[in-house]
Residue frames relative to the residue before (quaternion, step in Angstrom):
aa qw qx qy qz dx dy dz
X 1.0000 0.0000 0.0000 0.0000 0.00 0.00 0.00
X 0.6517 0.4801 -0.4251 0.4052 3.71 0.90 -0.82
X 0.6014 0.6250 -0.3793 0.3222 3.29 0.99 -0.99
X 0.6555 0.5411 -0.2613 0.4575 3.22 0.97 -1.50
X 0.6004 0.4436 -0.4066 0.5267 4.13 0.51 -0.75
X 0.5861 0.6156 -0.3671 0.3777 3.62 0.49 -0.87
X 0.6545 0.4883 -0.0385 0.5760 3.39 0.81 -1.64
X 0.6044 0.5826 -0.1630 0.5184 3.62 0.90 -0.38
X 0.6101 0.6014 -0.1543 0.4921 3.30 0.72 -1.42
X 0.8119 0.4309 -0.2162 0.3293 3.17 0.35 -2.23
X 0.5216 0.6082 -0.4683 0.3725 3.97 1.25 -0.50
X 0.6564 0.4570 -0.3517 0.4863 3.86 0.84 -0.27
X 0.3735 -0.7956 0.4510 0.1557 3.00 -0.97 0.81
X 0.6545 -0.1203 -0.1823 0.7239 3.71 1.28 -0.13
X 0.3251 -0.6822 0.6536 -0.0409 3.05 -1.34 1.16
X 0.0892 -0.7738 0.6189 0.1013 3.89 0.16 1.95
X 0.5779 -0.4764 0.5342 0.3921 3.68 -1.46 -0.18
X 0.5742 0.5101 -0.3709 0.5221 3.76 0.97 -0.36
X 0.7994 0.3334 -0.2343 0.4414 3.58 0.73 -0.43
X 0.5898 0.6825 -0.3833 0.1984 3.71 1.39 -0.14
X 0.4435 0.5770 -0.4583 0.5103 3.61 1.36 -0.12
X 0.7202 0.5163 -0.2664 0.3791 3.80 0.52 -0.17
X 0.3181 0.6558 -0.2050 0.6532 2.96 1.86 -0.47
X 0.9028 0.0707 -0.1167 0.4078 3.14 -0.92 -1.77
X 0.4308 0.5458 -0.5040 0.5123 4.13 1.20 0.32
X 0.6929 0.3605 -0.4153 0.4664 3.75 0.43 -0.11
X 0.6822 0.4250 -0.4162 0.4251 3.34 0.48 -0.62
X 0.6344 0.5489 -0.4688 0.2766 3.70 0.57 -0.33
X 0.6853 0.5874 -0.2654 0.3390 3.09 1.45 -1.20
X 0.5008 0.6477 -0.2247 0.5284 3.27 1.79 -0.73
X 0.7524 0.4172 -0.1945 0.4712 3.49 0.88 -0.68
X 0.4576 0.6903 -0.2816 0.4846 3.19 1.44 -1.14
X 0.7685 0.1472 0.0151 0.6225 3.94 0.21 -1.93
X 0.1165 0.6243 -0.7441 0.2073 4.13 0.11 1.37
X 0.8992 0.2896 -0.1559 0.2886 3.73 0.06 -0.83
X 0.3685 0.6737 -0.4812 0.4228 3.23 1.60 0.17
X 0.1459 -0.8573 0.4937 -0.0024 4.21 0.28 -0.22
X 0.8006 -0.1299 0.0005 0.5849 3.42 -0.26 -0.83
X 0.5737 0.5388 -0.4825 0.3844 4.11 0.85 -0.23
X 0.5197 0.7093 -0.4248 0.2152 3.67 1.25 -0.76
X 0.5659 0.5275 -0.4454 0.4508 3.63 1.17 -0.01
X 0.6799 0.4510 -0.2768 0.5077 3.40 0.68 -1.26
X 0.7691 0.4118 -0.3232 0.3666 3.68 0.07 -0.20
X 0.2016 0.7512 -0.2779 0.5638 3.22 2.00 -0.09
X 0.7647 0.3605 -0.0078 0.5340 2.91 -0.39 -1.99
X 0.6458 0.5275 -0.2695 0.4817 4.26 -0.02 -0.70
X 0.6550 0.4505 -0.2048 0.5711 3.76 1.16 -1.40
X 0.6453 0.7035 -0.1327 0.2666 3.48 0.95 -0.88
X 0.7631 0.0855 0.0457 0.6389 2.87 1.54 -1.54
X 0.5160 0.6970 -0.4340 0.2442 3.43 0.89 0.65
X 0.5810 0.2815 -0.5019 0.5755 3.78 0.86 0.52
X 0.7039 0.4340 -0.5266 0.1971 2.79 0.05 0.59
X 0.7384 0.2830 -0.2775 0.5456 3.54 1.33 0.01
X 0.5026 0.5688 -0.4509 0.4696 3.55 1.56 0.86
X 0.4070 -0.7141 0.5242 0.2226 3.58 -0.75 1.75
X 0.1751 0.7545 -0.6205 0.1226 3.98 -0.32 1.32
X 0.4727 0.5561 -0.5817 0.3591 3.12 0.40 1.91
């Protein structure tokens, strides 16, 4: 994983300290949904519209 953030990192060209928690929040999410593949639309789409048809009163 360190390698991979590393490798990550380098696609930005300046990288401020005010902006690295954004950075390393994308890469998690990116890491987080590697293996989801072809469902990654449909779960997308599932994440998308669920408060709104989930009774959370």
């Amino acid at each position: 994983a360190i390698s991979n953030l590393k490798k990550h990192l380098q696609t930005y060209h300046m990288i401020s300290e005010r902006m690295m928690q954004n950075y390393l929040d994308e890469f998690c999410y990116k890491l987080n949904r590697r293996y989801f593949g072809q469902k990654l639309f449909e779960r997308l789409i599932i994440a998308s519209i669920y408060p709104y048809w989930c009774d959370c009163g």
